[in-house]
SEPALO-244265 format. One record per atom (N, C-alpha, C): atom name; x, y, z. Coordinates in pm, 1 decimal. Each point is the difference from the previous one (the first is absolute). Last residue first. Layout:
{'CA',{X,Y,Z}},
...
REM end
This chain:
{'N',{10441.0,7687.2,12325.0}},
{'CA',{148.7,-95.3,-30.1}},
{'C',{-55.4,-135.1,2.2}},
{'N',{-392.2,343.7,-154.5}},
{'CA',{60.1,-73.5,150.5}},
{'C',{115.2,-51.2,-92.3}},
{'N',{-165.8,490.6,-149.0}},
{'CA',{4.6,-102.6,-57.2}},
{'C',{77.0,-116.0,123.5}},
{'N',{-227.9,444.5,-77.0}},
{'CA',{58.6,-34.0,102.3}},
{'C',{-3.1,-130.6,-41.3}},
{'N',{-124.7,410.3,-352.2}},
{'CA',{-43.3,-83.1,97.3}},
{'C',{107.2,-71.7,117.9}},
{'N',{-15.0,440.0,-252.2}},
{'CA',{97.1,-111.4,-43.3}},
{'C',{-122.7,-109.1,131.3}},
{'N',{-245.6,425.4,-307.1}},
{'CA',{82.0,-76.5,106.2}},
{'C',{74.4,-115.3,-7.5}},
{'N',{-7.7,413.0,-381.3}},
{'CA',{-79.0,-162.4,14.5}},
{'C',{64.8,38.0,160.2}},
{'N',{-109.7,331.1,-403.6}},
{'CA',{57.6,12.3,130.3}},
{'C',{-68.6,-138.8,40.5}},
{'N',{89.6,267.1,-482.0}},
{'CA',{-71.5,-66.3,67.8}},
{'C',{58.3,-20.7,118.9}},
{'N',{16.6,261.6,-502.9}},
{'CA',{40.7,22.0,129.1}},
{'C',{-85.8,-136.2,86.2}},
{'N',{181.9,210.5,-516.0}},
{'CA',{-123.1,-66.9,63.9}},
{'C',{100.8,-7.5,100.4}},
{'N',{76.8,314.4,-408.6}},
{'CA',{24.3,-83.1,17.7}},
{'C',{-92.3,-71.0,105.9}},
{'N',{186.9,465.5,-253.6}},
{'CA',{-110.6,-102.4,-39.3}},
{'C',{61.5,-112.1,52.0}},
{'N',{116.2,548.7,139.7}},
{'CA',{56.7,-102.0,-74.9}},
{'C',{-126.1,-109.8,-14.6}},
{'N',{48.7,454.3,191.6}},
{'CA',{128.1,7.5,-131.2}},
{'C',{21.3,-151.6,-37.3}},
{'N',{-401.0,151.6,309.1}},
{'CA',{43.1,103.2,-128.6}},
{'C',{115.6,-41.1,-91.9}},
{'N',{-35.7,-251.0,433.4}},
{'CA',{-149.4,-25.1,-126.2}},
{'C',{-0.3,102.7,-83.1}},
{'N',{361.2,92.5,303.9}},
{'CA',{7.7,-153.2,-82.9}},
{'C',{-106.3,-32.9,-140.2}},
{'N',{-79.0,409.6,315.4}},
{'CA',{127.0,24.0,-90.1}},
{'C',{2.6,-137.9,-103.4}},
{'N',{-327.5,-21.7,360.4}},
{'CA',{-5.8,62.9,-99.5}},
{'C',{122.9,39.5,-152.3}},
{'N',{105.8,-166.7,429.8}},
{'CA',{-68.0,-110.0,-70.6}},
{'C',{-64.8,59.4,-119.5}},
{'N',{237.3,286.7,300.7}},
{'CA',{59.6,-96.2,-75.1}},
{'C',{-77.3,-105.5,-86.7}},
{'N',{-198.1,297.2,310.6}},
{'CA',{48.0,76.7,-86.2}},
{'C',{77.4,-88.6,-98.0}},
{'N',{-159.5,-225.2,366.0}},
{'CA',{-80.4,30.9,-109.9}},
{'C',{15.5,101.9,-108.1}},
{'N',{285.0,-213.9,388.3}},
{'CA',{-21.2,-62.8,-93.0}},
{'C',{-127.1,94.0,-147.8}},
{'N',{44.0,158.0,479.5}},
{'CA',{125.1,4.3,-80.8}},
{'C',{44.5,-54.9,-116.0}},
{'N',{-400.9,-35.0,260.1}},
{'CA',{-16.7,170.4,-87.5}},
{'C',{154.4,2.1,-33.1}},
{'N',{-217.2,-478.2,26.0}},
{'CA',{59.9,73.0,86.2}},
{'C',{-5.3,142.1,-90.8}},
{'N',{-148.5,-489.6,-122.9}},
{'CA',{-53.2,174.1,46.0}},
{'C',{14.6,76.4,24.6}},
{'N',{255.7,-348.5,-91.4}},
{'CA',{-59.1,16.8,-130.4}},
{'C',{-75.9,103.2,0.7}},
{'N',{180.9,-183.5,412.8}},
{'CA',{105.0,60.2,-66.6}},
{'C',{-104.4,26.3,-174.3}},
{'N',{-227.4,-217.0,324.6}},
{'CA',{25.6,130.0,64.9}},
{'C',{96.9,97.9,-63.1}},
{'N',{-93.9,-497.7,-175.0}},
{'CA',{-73.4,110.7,-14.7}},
{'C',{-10.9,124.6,38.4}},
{'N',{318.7,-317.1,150.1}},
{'CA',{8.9,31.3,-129.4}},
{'C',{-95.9,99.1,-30.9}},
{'N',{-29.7,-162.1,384.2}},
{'CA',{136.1,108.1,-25.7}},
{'C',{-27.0,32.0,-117.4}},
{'N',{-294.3,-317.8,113.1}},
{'CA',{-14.6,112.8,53.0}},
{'C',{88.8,116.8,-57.9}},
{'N',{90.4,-443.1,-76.7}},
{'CA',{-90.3,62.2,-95.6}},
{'C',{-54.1,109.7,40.2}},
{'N',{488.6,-187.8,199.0}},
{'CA',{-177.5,-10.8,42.5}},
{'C',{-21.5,78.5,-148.0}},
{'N',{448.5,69.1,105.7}},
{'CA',{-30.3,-112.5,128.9}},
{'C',{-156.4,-32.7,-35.4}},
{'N',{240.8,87.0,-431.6}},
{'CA',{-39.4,95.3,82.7}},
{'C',{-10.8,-98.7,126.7}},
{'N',{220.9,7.9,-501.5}},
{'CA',{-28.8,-77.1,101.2}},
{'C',{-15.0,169.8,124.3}},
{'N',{103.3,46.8,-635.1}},
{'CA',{-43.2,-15.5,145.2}},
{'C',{-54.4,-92.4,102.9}},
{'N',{210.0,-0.8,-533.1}},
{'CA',{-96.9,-45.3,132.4}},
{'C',{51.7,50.5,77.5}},
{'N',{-5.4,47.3,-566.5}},
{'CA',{9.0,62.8,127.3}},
{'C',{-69.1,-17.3,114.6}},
{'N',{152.4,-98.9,-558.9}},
{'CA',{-107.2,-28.3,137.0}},
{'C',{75.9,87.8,116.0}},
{'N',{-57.4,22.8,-552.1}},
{'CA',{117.3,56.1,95.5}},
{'C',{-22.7,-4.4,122.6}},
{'N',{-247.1,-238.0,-377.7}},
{'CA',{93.5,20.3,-62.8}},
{'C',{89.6,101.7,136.2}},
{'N',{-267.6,-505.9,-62.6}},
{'CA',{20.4,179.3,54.7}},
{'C',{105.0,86.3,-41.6}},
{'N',{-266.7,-438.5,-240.1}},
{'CA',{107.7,60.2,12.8}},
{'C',{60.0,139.8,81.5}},
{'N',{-330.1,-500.5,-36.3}},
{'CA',{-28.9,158.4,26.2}},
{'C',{170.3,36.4,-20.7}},
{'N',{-228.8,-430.5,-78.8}},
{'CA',{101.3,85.9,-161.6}},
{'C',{2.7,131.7,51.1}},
{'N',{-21.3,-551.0,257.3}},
{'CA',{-53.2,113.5,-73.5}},
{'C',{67.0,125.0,-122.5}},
{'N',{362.5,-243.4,364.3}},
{'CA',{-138.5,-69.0,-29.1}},
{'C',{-133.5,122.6,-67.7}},
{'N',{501.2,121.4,82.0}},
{'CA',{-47.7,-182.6,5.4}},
{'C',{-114.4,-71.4,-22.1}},
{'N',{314.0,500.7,-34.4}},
{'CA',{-85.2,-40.0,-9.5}},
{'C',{-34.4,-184.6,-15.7}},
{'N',{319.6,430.8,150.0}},
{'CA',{22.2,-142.0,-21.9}},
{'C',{-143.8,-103.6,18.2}},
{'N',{306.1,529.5,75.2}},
{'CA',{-122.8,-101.4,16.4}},
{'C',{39.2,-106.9,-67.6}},
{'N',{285.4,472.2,164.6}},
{'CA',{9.1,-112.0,-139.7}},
{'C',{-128.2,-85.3,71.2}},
{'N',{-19.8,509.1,203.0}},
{'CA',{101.7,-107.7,2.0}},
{'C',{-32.9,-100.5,-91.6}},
{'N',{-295.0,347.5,329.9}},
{'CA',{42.7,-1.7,-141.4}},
{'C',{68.5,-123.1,9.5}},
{'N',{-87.5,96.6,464.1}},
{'CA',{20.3,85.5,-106.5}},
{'C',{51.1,3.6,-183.4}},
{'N',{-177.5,-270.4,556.7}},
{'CA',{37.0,15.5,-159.8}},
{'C',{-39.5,139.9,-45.4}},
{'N',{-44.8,-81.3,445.6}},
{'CA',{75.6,-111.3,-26.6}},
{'C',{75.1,-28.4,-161.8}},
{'N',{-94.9,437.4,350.8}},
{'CA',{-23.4,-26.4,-112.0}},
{'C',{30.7,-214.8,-24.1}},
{'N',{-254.8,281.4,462.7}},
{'CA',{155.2,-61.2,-88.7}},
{'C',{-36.3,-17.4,-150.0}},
{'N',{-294.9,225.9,480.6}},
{'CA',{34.3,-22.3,-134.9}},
{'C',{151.1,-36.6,-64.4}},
{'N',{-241.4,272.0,391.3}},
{'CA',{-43.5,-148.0,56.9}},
{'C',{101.3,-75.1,-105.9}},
{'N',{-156.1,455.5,-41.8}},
{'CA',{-99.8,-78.8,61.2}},
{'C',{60.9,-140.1,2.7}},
{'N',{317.4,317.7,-85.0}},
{'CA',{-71.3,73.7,82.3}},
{'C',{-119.6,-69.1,25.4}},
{'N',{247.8,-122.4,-330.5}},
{'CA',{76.0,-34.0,119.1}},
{'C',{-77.6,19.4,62.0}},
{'N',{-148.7,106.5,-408.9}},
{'CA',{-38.3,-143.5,23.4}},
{'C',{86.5,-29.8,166.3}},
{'N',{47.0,454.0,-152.8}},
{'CA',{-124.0,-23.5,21.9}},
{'C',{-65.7,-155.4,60.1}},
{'N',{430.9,128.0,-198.3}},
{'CA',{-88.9,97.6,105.8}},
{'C',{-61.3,-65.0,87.8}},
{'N',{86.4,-44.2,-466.4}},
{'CA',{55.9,-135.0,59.5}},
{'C',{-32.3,45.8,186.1}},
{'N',{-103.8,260.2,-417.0}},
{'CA',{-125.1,-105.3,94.6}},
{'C',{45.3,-84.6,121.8}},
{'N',{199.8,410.6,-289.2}},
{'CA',{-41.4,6.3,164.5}},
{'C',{-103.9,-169.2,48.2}},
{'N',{271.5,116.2,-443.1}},
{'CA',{19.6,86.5,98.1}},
{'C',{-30.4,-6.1,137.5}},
{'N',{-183.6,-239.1,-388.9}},
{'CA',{102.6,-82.7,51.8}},
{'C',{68.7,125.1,76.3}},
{'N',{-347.5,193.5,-192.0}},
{'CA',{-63.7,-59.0,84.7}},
{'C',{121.0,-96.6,33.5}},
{'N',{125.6,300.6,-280.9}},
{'CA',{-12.9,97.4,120.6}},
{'C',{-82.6,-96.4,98.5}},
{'N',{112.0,-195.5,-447.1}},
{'CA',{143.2,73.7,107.5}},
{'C',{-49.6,58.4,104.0}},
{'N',{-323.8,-86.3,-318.9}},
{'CA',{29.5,-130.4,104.3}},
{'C',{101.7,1.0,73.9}},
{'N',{-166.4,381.8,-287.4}},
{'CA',{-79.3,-30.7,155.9}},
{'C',{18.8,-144.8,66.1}},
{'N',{247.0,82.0,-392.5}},
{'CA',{46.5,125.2,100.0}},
{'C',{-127.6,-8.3,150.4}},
{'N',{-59.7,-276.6,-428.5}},
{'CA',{184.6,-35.6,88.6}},
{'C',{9.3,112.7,80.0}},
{'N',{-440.1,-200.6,-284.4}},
{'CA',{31.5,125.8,96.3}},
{'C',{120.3,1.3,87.7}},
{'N',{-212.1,-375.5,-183.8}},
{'CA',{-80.5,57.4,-93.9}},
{'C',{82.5,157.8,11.6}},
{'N',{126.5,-558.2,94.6}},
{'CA',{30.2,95.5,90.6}},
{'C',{-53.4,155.1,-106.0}},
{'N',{-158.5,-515.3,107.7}},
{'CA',{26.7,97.3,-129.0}},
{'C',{7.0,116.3,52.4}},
{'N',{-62.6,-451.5,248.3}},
{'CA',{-47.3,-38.0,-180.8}},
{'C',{80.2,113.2,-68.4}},
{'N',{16.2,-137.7,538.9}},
{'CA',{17.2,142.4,-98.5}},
{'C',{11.2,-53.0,-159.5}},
{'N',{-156.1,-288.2,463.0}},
{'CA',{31.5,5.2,-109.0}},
{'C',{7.9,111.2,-87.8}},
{'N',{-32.8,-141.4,543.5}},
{'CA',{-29.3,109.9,-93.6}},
{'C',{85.2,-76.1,-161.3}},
{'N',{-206.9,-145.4,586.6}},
{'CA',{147.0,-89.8,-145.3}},
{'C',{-107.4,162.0,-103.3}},
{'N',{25.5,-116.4,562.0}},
{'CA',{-80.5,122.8,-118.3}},
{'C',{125.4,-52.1,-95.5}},
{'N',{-123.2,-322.2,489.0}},
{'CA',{96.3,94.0,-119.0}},
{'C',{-93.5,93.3,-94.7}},
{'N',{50.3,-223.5,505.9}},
{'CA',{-95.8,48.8,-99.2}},
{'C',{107.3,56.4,-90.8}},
{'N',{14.8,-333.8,471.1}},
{'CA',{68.0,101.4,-76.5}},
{'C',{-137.9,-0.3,-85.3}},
{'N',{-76.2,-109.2,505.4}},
{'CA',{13.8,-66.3,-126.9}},
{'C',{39.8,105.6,-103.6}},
REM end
């Protein structure tokens, strides 16, 4: 069953440690498993008033993956970098298996 990690970047605080973390993450998300599905791009808000302001999804084969990749000693130098140079919220949903 897939797993995604959806990232909202509210506020990019630090442009040079976010250049050096869009440097190598993408890496990283291959290497466990990982696709970008979204990157940024025009929205189109419909219902409610959340406004994200620069999303970013990842799909993993499994919530496993995903998490293995968030831990990973290759990911963590990076993640740090991110959470240093920027403000925003992170969450990781399972896709359930929905019957045809």
């Amino acid at each position: 069953m897939s797993a995604y990690c959806f990232f909202d970047i509210l506020e990019v605080t630090d442009a040079e440690k976010m250049e050096a973390y869009r440097a190598g993450v993408v890496a990283t998300v291959h290497q466990y498993g990982g696709r970008y599905v979204v990157i940024g791009g025009p929205l189109e808000v419909v219902e409610g008033h959340w406004q994200p302001a620069f999303p970013v999804m990842l799909e993993f084969p499994s919530l496993a993956e995903a998490r293995r990749w968030y831990q990973s000693p290759e990911y963590e130098p990076l993640k740090a970098l991110r959470l240093a140079a920027t403000r925003g919220n992170a969450v990781f949903m399972d896709a359930p298996s929905v019957p045809h």
